[in-house]
VOGU-3710 file (C-alpha; in Angstrom, 3 decimals, decimal comma):
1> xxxxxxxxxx> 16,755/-36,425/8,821  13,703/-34,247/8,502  14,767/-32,593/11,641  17,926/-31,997/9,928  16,325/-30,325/6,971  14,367/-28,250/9,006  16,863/-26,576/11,195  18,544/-25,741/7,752  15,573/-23,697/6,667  16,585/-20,146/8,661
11> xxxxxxxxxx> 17,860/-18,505/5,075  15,870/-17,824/1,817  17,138/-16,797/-1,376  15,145/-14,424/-3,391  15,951/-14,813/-7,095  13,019/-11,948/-8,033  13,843/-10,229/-10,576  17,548/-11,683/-10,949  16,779/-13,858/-14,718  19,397/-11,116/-16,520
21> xxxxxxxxxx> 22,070/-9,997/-15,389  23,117/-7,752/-17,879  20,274/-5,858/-16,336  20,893/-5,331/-12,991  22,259/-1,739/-13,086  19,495/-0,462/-14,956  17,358/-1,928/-12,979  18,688/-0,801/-9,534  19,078/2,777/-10,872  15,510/2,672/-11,896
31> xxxxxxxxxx> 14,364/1,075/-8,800  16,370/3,637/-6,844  14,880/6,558/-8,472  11,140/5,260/-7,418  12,292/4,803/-4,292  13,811/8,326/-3,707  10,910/10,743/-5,699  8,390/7,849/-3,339  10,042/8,928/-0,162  10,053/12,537/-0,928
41> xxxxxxxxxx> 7,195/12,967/-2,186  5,592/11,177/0,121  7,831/12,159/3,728  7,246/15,914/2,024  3,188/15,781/2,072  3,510/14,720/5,694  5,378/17,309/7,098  3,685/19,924/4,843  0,569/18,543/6,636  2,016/18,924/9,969
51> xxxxxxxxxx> 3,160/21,684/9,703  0,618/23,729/7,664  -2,924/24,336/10,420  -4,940/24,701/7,272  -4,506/21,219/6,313  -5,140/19,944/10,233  -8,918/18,298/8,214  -10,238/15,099/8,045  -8,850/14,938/4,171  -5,501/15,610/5,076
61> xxxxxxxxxx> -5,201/13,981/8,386  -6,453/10,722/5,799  -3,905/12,136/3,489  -0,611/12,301/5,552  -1,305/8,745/7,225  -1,377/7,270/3,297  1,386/8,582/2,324  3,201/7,537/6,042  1,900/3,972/4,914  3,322/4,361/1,400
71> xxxxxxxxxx> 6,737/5,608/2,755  6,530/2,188/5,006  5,496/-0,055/2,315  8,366/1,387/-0,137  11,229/1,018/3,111  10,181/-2,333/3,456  10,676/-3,738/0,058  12,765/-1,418/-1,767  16,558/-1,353/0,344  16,384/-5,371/0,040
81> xxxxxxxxxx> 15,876/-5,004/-3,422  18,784/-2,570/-3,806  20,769/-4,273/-1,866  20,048/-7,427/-3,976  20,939/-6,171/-7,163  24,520/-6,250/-5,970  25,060/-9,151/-4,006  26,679/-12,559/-4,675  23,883/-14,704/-2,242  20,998/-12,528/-2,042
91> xxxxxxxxxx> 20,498/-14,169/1,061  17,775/-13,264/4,003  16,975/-14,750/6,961  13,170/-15,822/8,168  13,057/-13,077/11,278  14,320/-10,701/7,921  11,704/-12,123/6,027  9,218/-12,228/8,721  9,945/-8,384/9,827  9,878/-7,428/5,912
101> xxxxxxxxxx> 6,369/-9,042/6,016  4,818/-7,627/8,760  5,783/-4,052/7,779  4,466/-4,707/4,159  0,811/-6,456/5,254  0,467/-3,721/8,361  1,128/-0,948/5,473  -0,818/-2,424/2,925  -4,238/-3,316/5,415  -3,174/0,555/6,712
111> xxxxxxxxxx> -4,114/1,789/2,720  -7,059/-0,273/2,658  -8,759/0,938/5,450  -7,279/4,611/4,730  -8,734/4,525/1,084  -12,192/3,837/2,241  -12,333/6,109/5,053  -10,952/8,899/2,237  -14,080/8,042/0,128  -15,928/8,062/2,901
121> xxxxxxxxxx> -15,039/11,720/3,426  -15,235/13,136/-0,315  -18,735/11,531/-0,140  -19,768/13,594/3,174  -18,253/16,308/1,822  -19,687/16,724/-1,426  -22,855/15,157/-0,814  -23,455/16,187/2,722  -21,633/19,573/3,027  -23,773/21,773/5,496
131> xxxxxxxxxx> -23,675/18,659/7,804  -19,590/17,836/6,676  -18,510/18,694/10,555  -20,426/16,844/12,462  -20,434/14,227/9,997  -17,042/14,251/10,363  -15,682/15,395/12,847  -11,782/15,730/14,354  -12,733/12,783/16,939  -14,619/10,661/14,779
141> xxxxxxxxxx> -10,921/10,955/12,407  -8,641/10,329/15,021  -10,966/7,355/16,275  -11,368/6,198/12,511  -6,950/6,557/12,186  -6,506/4,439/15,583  -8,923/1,700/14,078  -7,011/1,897/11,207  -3,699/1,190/12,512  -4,894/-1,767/14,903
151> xxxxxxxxxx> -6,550/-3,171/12,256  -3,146/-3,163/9,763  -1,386/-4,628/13,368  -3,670/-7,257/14,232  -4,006/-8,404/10,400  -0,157/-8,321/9,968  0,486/-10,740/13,178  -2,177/-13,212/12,516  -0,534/-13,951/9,453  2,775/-13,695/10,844
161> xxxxxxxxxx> 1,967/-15,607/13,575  0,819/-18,285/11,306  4,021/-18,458/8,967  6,065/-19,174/11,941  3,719/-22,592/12,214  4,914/-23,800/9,006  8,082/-25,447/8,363  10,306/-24,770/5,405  12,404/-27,960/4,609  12,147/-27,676/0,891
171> xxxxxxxxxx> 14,054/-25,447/-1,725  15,349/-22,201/0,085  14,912/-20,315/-3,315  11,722/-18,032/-3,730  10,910/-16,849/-6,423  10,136/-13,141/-5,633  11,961/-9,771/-5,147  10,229/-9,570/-1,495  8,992/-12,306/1,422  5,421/-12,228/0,847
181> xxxxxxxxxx> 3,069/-14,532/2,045  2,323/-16,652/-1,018  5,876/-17,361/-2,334  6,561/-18,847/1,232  3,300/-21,345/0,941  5,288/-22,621/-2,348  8,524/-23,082/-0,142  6,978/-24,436/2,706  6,748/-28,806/3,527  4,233/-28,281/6,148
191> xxxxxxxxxx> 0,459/-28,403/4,095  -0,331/-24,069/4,046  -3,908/-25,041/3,782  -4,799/-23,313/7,180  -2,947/-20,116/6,093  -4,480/-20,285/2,654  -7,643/-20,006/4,039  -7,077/-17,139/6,877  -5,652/-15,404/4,062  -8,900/-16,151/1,768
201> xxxxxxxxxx> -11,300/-15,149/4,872  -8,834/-11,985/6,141  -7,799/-10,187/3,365  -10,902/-11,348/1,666  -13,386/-9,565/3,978  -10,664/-6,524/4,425  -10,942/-5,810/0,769  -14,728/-6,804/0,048  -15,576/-4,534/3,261  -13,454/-1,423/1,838
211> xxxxxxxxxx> -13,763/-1,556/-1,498  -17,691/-1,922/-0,829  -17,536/1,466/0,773  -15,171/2,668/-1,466  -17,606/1,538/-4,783  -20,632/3,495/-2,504  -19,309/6,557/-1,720  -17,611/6,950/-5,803  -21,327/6,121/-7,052  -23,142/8,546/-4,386
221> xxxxxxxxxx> -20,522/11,405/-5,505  -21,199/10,900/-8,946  -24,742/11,100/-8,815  -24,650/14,313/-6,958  -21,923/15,797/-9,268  -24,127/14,898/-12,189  -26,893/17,166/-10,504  -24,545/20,017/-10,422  -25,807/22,954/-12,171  -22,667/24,287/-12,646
231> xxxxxxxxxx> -20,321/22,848/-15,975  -16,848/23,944/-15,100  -17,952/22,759/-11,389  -18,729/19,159/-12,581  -16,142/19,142/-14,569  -13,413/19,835/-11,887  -15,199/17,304/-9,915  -15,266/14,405/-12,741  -11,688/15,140/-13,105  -10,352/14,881/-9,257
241> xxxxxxxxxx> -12,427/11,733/-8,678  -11,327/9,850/-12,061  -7,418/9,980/-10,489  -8,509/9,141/-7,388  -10,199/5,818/-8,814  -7,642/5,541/-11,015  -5,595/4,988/-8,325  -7,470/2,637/-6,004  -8,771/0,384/-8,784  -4,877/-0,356/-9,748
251> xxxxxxxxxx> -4,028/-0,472/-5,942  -7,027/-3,172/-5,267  -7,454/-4,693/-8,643  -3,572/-5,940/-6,905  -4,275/-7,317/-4,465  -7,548/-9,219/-5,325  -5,386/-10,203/-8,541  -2,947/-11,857/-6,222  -4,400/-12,869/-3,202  -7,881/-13,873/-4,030
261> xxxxxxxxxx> -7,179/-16,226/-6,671  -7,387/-20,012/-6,396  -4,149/-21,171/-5,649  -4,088/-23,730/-8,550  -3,799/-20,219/-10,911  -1,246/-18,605/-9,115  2,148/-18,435/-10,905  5,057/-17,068/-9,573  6,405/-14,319/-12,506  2,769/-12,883/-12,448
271> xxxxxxxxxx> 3,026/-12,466/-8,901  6,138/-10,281/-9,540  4,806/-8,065/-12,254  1,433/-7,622/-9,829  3,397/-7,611/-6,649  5,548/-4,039/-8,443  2,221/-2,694/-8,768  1,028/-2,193/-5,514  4,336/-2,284/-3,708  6,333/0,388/-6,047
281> xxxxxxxxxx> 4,234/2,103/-8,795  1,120/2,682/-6,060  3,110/4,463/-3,270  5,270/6,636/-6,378  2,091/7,809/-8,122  -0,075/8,442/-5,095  1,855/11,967/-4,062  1,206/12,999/-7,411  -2,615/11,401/-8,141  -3,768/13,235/-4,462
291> xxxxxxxxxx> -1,423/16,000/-3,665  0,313/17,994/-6,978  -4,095/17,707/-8,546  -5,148/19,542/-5,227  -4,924/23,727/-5,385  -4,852/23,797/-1,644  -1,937/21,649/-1,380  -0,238/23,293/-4,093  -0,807/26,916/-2,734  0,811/25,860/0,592
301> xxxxxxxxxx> 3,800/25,081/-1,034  3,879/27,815/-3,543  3,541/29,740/0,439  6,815/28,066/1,675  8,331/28,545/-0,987  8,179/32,300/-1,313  8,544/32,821/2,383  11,951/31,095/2,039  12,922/33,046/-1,148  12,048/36,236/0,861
311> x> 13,513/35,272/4,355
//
């Protein structure tokens, strides 16, 4: 009979977001909004970095691969949740729900390491600026990116790898908008205890290690703009690096909110308001926190812009 069960458990439900109905087409026309002004704003820094040479730095090379990850985060949740809105069984199947994890933990590890090598930079930059290019220089970025990205992979298929171990003979219903790791633990007749614990030691040391240099570099750069002679200078300075933190203490104030807590505190409608945080609000703001603040950005487009009006 258990055998039975088990080869039953290829389909989840997600019921996320789905407790009123009367709301579901003001909720997918906000949703779809995010998602649109997310993916242009974010698709639109990237090519502008491409294609602009003055932008081919460290800062923007760190830039453009954020906002690729935010694009991939958004394209992994969002269309599901769309398509959700709308439909009668809101069903997906575990290679769906596997696949829609994988992209979101390889995106999410991705911004992690991305962050801290972007604080990393501002702090060599500011604090270290006659020796900025060999501190930093185009092959120590493109090393630094490749890390990055097998360090998102490898994350995103231990954990992968790990789900598929676990066998899901209980309800089919989770109680999220998304397939994320924890809701599936709930769902899942096999003890998670193993997985609990990869994802205590894993994510764990991903986020101590990054927001460690993230906390090191911020703290450095403030004691050197606090030096500055120069009022309007500090000033300018103070104000680009409070959005910045802004932004990465919602992002990882997240995910330690979520994923670092003992599991006996864990509930699964605070996972959904958290989970909109980094998955949704994070990637929408983050064109607008690092790009539409920055002068250099904003005169390349002004650039385009005219050349196109004059063309």
């Amino acid at each position: 009979m258990a055998k039975e069960n088990e080869s039953l458990t290829t389909e989840f439900i997600l019921t996320g977001l789905m407790d009123h109905p009367e709301l579901k087409s003001l909720l997918f026309a906000v949703f779809f909004i995010i998602y649109l002004i997310t993916m242009v704003g974010n698709l639109g820094l990237v090519i502008l970095i491409v294609m602009e040479r003055r932008l081919h730095t460290p800062m923007y090379i760190f830039l453009g691969n954020l906002a690729l990850m935010d694009s991939c985060c958004s394209s992994a949740i969002t269309p599901k949740v769309l398509e959700n809105f709308f439909s009668e069984d809101r069903i997906i199947t575990l290679y769906e729900c596997m696949a829609q994890f994988y992209f979101l933990c390889f995106a999410e590890t991705a911004d992690c390491f991305l962050l801290a090598a972007m604080a990393y930079d501002r702090y060599v930059a500011i604090c270290h600026p006659l020796q900025y290019h060999s501190m930093m220089s185009k092959k120590l970025c493109i090393q630094m990116i490749i890390g990055v990205y097998l360090a998102g992979n490898l994350h995103s298929m231990i954990h992968v790898g790990l789900l598929l171990r676990l066998s899901f003979c209980g309800s089919h219903q989770i109680n999220h908008f998304f397939c994320d790791i924890l809701p599936l633990f709930r769902v899942s007749c096999v003890d998670p205890f193993i997985n609990e614990l990869m994802v205590f030691l894993f994510s764990g040391s991903i986020q101590i290690f990054t927001i460690t240099v993230v906390l090191i570099s911020y703290c450095c750069i403030l004691f050197t703009i606090f030096k500055m002679q120069s009022k309007e200078g500090r000033g300018k300075a103070l104000s680009t690096c409070a959005s910045h933190f802004l932004s990465v203490s919602i992002f990882y104030g997240s995910l330690l909110f979520l994923y670092i807590r003992p599991s006996s505190e864990k509930d699964g409608e605070e996972d959904i308001v958290v989970a909109i945080f980094y998955t949704l609000i994070i990637p929408f703001l983050n064109p607008f926190i690092y790009s539409l603040r920055n002068k250099e950005v904003i005169n390349v487009m002004k650039k385009i812009i005219f050349q196109r009006k004059t063309s």
